[in-house]
C-alpha positions as CSV (number, residue, x, y, z in Angstrom):
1,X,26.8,36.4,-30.6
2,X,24.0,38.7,-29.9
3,X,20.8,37.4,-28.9
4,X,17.8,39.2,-30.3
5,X,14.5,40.0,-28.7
6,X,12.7,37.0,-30.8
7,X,15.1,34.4,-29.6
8,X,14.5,36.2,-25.7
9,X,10.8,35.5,-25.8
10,X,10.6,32.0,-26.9
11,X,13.4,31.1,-24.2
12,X,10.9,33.2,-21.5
13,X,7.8,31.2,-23.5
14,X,9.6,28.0,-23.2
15,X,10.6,28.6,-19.5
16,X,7.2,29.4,-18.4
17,X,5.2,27.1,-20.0
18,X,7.6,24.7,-18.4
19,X,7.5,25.2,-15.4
20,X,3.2,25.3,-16.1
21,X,3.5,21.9,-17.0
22,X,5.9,20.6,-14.4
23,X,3.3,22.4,-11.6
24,X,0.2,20.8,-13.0
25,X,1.9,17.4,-13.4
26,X,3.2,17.4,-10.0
27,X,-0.4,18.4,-8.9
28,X,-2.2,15.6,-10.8
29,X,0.5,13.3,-9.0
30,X,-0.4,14.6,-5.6
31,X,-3.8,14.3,-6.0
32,X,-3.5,11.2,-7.2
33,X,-1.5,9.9,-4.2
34,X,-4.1,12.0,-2.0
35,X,-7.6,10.3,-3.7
36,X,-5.0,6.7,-3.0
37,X,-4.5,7.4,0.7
38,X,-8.3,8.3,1.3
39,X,-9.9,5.5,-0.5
40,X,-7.6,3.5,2.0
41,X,-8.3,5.4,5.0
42,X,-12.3,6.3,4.6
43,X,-14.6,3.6,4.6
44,X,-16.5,3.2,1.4
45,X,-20.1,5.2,1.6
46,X,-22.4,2.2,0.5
47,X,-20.5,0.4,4.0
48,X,-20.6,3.3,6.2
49,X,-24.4,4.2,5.4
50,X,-25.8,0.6,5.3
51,X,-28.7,1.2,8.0
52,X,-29.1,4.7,7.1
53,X,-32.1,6.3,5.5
54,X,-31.9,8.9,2.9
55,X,-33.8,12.3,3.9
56,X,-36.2,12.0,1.5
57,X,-37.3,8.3,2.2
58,X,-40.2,9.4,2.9
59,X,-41.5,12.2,2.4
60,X,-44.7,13.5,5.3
61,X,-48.1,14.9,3.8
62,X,-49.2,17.8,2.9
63,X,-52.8,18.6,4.3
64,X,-55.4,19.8,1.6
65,X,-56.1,23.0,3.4
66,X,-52.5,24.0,3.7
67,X,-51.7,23.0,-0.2
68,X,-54.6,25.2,-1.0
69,X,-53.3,27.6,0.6
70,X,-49.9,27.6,-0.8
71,X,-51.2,27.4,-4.0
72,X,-53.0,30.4,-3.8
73,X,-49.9,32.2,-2.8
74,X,-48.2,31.0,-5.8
75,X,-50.7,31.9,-8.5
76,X,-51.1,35.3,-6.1
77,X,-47.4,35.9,-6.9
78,X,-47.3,35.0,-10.4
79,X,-49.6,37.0,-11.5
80,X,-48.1,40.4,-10.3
């Protein structure tokens, strides 16, 4: 029986998109089991940043002089 060069591409099609799909299902199973194992491992964020403040809590005051200033700057560079 003689196999012709249509019947050679779909087995190499078939092969190869195979073996795509077997990689990327084995990958969404590892990263499955790896997102698993941290969420058991790693405290949640909410517990492990209880007391902490966010660096924008408050954020410090500009002086007028110095926003003045900046402004400037910006309306001196836009205007180039």
């Amino acid at each position: 029986m003689e196999v012709t060069l249509i019947s050679q591409g779909l087995d190499l099609m078939l092969f190869g998109m195979g073996t795509v799909f077997a990689f990327l299902t084995l990958l969404v199973g590892v990263t499955h089991l790896m997102s698993m194992a941290v969420k058991k491992i790693a405290p949640e964020e909410s517990e492990a940043l209880a007391g902490a403040q966010p660096h924008n809590a408050a954020p410090s005051a500009v002086k007028p002089n110095i926003k003045k200033v900046i402004q400037a700057a910006i309306d001196q560079h836009r205007t180039r």
